[in-house]
MMTF fields as JSON, N, C-alpha, C and O atoms, coordinates in Angstrom:
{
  "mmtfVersion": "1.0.0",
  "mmtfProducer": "UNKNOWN",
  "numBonds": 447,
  "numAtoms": 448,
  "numGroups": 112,
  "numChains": 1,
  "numModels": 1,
  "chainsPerModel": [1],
  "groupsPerChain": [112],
  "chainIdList": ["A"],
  "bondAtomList": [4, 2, 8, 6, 12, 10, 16, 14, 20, 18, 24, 22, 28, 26, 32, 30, 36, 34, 40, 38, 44, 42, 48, 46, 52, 50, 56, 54, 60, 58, 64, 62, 68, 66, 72, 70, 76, 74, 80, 78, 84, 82, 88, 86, 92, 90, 96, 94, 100, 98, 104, 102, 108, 106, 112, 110, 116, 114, 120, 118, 124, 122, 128, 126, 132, 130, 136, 134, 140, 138, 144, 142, 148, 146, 152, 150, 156, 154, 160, 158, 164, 162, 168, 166, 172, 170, 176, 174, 180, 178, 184, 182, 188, 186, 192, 190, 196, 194, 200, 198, 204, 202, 208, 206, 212, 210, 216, 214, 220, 218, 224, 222, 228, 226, 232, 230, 236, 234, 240, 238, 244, 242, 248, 246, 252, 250, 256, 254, 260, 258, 264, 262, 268, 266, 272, 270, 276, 274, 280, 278, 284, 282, 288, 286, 292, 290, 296, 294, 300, 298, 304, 302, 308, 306, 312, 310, 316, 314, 320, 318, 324, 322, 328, 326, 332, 330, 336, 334, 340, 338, 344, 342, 348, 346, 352, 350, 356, 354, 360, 358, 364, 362, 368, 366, 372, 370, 376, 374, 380, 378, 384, 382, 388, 386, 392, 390, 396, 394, 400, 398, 404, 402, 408, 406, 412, 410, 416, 414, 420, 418, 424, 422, 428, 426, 432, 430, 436, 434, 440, 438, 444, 442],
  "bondOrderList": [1, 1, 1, 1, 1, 1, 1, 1, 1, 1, 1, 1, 1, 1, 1, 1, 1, 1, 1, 1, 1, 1, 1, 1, 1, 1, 1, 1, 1, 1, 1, 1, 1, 1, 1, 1, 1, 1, 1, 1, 1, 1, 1, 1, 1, 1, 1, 1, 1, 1, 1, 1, 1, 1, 1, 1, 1, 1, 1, 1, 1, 1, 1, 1, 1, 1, 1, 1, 1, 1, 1, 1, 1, 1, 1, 1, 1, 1, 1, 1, 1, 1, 1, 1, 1, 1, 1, 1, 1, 1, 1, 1, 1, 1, 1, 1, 1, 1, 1, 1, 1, 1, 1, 1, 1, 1, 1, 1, 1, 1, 1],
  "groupList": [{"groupName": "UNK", "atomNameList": ["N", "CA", "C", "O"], "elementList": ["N", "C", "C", "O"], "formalChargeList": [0, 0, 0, 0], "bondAtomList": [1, 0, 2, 1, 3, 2], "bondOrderList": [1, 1, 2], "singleLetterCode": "X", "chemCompType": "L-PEPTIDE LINKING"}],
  "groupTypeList": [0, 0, 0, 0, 0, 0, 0, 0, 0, 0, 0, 0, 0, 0, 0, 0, 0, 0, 0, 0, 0, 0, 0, 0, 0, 0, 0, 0, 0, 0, 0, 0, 0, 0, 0, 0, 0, 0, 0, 0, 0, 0, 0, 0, 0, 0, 0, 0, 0, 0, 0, 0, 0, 0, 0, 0, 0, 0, 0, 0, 0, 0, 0, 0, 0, 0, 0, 0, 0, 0, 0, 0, 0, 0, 0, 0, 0, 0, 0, 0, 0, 0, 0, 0, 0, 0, 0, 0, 0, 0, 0, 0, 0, 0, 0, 0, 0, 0, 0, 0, 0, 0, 0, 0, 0, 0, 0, 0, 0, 0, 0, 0],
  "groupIdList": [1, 2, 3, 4, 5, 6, 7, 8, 9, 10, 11, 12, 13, 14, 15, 16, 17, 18, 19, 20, 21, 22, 23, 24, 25, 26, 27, 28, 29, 30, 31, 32, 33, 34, 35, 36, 37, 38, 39, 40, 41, 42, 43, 44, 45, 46, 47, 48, 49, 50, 51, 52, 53, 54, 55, 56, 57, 58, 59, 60, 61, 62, 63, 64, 65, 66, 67, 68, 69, 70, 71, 72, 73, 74, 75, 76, 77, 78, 79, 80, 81, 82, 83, 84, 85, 86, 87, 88, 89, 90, 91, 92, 93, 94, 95, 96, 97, 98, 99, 100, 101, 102, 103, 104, 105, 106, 107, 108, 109, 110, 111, 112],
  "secStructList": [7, 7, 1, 3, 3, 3, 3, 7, 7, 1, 1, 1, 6, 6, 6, 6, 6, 6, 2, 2, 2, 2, 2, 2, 2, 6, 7, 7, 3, 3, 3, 7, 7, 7, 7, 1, 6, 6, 1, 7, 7, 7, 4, 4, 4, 1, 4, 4, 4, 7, 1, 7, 3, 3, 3, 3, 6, 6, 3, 3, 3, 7, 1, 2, 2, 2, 2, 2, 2, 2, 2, 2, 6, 1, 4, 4, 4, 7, 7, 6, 2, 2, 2, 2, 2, 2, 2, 7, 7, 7, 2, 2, 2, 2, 2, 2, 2, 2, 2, 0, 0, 0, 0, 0, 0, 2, 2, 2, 2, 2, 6, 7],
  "xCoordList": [96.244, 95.874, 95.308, 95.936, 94.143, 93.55, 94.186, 94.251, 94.711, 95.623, 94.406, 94.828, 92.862, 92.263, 91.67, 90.936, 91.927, 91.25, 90.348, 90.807, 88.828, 87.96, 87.805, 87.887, 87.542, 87.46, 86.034, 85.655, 85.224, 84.001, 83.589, 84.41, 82.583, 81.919, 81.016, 81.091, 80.407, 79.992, 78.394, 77.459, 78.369, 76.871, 77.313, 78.438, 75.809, 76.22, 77.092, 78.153, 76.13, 76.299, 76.673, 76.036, 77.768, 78.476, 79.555, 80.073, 79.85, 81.134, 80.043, 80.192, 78.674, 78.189, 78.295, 78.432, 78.094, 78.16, 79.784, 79.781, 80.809, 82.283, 81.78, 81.739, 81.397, 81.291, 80.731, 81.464, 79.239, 78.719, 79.811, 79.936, 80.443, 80.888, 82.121, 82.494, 82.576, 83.805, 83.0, 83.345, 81.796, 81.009, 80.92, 81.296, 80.218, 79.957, 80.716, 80.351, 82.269, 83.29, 84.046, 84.883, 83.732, 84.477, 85.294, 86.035, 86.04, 87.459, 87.371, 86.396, 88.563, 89.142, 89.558, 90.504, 88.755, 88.908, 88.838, 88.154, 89.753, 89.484, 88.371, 88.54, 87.444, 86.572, 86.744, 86.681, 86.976, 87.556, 86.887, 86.958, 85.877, 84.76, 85.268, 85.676, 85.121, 85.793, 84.57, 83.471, 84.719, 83.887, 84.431, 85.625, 84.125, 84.374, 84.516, 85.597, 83.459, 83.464, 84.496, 84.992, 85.042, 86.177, 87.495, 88.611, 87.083, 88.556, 88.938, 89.599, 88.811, 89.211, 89.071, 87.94, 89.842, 89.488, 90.252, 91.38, 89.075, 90.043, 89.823, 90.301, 89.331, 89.153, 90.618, 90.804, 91.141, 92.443, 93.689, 94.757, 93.361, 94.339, 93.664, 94.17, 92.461, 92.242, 91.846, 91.499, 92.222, 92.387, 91.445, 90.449, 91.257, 90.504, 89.028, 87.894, 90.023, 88.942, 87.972, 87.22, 87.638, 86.391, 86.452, 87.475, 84.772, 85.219, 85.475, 86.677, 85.14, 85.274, 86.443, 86.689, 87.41, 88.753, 89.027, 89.004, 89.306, 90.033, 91.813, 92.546, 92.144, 93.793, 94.136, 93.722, 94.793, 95.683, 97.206, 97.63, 97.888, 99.123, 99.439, 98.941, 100.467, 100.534, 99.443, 99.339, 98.98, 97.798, 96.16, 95.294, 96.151, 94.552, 93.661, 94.095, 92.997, 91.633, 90.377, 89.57, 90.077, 89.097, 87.921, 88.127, 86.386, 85.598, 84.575, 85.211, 83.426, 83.182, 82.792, 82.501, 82.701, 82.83, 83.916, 83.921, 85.002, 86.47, 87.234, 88.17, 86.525, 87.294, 86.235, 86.91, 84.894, 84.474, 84.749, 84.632, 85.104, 85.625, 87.514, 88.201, 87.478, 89.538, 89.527, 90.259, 88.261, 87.765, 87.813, 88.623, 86.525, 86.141, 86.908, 86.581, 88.006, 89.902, 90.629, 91.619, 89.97, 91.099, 90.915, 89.836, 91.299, 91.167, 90.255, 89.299, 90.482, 89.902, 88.468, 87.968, 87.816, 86.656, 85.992, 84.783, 86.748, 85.902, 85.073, 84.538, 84.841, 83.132, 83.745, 82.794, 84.695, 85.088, 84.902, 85.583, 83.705, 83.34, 82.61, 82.625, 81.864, 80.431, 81.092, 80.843, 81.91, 82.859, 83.878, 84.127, 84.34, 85.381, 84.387, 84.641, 82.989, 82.124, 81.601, 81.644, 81.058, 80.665, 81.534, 81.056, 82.89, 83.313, 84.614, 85.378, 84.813, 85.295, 84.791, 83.681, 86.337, 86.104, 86.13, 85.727, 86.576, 86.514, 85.274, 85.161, 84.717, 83.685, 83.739, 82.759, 84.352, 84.606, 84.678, 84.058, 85.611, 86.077, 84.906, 84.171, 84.512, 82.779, 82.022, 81.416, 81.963, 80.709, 81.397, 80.954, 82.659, 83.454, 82.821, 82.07, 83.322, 82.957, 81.436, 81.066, 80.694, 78.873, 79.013, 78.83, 79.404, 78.575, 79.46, 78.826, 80.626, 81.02, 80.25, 80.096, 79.895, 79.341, 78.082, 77.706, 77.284, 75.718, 75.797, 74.79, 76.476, 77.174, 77.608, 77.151, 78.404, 79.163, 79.301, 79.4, 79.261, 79.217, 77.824, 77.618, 77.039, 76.076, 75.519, 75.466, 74.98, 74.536, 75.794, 75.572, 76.79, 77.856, 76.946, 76.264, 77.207, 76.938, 75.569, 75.529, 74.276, 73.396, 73.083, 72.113, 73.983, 73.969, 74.355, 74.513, 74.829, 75.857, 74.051, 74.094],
  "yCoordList": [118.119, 118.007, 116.612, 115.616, 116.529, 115.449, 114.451, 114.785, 113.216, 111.705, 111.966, 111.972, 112.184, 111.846, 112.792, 113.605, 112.797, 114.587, 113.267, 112.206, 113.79, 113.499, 114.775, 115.924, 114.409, 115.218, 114.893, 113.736, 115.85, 115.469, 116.694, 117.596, 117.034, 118.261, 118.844, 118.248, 119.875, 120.27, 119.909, 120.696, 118.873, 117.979, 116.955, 116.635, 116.467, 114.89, 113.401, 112.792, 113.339, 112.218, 110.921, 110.262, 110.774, 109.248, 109.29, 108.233, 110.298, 110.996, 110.529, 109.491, 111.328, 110.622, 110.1, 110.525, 108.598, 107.287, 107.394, 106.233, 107.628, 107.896, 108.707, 108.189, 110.138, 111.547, 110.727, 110.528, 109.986, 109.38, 108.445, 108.374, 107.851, 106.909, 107.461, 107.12, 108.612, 109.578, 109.925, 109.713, 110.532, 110.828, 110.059, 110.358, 108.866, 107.618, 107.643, 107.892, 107.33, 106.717, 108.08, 107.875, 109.427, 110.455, 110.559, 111.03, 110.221, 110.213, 111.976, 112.572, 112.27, 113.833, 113.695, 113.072, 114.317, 114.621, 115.858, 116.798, 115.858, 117.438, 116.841, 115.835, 117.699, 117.553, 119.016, 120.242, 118.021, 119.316, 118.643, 117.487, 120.042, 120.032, 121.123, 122.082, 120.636, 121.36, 121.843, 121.503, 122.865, 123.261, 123.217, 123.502, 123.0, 122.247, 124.18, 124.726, 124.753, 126.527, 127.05, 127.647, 126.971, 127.658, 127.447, 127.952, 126.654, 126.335, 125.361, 125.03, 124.687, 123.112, 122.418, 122.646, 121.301, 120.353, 118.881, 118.458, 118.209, 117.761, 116.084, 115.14, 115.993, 114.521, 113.561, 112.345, 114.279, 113.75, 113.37, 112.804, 113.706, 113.578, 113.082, 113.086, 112.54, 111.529, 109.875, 109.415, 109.291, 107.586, 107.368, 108.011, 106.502, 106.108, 107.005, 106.696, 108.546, 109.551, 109.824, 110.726, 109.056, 109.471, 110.69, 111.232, 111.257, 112.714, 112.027, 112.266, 111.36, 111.194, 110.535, 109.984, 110.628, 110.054, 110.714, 111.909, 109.58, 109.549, 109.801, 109.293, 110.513, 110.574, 110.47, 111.339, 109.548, 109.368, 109.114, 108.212, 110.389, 110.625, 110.573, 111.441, 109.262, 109.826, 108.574, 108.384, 108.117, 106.894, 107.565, 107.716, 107.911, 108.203, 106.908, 105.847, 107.027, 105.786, 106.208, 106.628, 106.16, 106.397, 105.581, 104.397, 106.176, 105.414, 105.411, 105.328, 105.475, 105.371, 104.104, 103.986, 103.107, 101.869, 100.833, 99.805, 101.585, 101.061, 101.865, 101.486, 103.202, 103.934, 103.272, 102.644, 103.046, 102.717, 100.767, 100.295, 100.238, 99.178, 98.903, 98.169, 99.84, 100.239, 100.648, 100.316, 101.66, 102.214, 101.061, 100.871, 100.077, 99.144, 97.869, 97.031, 98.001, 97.454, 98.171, 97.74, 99.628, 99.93, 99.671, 99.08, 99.736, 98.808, 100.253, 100.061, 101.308, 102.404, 102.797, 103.848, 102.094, 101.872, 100.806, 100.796, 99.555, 98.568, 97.893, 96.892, 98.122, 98.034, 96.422, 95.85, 95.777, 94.717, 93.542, 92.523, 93.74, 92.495, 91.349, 90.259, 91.993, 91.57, 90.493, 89.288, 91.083, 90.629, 89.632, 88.735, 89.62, 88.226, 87.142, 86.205, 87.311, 86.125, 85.632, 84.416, 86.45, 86.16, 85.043, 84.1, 85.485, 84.944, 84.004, 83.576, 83.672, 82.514, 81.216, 80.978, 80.268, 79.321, 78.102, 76.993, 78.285, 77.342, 77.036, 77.758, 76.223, 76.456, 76.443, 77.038, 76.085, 76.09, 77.592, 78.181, 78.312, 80.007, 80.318, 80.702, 80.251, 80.997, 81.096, 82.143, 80.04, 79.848, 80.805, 81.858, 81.084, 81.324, 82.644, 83.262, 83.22, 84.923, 85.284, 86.348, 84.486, 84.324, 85.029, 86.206, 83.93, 84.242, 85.581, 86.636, 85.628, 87.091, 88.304, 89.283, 88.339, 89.529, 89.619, 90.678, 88.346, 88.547, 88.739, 89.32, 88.51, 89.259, 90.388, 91.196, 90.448, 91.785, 93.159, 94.262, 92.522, 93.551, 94.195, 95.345, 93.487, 93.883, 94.84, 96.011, 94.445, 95.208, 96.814, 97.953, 96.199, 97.957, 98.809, 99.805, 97.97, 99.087, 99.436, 100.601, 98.489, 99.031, 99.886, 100.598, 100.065, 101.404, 102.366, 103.052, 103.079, 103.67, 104.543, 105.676],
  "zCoordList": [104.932, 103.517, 103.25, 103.608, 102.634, 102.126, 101.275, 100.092, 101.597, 100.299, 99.033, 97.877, 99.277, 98.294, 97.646, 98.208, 96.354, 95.287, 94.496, 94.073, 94.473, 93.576, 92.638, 93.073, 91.124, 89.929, 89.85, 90.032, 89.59, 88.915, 88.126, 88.294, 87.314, 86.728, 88.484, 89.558, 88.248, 89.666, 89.604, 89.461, 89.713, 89.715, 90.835, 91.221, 91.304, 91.871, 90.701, 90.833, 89.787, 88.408, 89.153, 89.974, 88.678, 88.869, 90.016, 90.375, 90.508, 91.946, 92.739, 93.384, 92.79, 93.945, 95.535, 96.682, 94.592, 95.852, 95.853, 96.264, 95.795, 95.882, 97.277, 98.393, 96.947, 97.719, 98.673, 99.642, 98.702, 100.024, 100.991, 102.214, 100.005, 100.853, 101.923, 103.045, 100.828, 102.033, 103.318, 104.481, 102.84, 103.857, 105.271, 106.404, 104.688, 105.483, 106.359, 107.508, 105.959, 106.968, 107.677, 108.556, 107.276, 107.615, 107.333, 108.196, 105.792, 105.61, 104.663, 104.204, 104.684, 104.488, 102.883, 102.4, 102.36, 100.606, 99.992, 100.399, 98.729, 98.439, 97.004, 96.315, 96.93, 96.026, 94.931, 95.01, 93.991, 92.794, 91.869, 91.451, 91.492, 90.113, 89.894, 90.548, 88.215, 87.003, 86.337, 86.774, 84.972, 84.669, 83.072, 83.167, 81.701, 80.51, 80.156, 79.936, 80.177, 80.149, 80.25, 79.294, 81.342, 81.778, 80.653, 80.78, 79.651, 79.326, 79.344, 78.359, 80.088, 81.238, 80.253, 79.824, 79.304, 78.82, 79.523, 79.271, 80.605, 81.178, 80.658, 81.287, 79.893, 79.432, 78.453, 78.414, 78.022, 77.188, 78.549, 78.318, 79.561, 80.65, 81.492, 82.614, 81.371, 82.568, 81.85, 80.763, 83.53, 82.976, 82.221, 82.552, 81.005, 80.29, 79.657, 79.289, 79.83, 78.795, 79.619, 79.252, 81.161, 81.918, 82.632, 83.051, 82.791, 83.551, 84.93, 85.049, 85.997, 87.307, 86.999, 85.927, 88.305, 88.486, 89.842, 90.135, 90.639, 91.97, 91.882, 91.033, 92.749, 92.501, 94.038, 94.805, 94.43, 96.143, 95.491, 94.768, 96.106, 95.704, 93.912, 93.196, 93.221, 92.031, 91.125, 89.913, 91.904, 91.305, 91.14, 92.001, 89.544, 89.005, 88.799, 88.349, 88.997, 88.791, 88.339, 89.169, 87.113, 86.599, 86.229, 85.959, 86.164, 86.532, 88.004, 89.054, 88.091, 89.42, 89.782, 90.973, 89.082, 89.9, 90.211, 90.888, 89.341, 89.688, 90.788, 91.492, 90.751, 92.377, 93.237, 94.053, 93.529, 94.293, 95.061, 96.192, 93.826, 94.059, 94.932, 95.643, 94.336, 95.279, 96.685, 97.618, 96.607, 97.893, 98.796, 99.702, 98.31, 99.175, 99.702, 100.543, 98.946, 99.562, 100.499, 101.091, 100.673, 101.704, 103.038, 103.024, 104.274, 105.419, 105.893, 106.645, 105.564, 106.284, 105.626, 106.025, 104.72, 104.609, 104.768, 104.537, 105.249, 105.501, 104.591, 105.066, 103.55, 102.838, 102.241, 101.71, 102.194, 101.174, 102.073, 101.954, 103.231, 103.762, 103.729, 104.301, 102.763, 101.707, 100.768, 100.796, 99.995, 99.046, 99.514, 98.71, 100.345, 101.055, 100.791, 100.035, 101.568, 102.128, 100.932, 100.748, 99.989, 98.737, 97.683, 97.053, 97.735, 96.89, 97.29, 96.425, 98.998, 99.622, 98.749, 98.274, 98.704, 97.829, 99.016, 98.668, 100.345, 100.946, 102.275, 103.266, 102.089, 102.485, 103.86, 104.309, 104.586, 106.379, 106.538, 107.424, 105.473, 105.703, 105.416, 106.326, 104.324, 103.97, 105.126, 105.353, 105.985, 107.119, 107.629, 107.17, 108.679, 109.666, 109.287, 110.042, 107.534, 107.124, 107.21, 107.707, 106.776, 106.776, 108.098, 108.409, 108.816, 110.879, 111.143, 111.166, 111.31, 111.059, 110.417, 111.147, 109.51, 108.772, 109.463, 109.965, 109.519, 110.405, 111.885, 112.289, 112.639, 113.908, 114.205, 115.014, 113.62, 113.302, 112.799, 113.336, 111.016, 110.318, 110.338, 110.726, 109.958, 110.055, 110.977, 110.604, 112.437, 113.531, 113.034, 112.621, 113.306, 113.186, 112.37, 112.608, 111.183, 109.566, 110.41, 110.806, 110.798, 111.1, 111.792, 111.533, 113.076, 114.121, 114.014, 115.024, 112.191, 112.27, 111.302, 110.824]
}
């Protein structure tokens, strides 16, 4: 069974780059689009009134650039490498993360 249920209406919209990025890394999601027709009023019960909302176990996150930003914290997507180097305050670490990411990250993400 999939840790991660994405909610969306049954369109691409704002789930999206979420949906790509499961893609990307091959991680296992249940993708549950709702339909407003059916009955479904699912906006009074999700975080902050939005239709998209991520749920892993009993934690909702609503929003797609605040799930996509949580995403990019977890160790099993990797993506928050950009973001270390960017916003390192010490500058010896900055270089150390710089040459890292242009070594490293980079070529990977690129072969992939």
């Amino acid at each position: 069974m999939a840790s991660y249920k994405l909610y969306y209406f049954p369109s691409k919209g704002l789930a999206e780059p979420i949906r790509l990025l499961f893609a990307y890394k091959g991680i296992q999601y249940e993708d549950i689009r709702f339909l407003e027709i059916n009955g479904l009023k699912p906006k009074p019960n999700m975080p902050f009134g939005l239709c998209q909302f991520l749920r892993k176990m009993v934690k909702k996150l609503g929003g797609s650039v605040v799930i996509l930003r949580y995403l990019a914290e977890k160790p099993e997507f990797n993506v928050a490498e950009l973001f270390k180097t960017v916003f390192e305050k010490d500058e010896e670490k900055k270089k150390e993360l710089e040459k890292k990411f242009a070594e490293e990250v980079i070529p990977n993400t690129l072969a992939n």
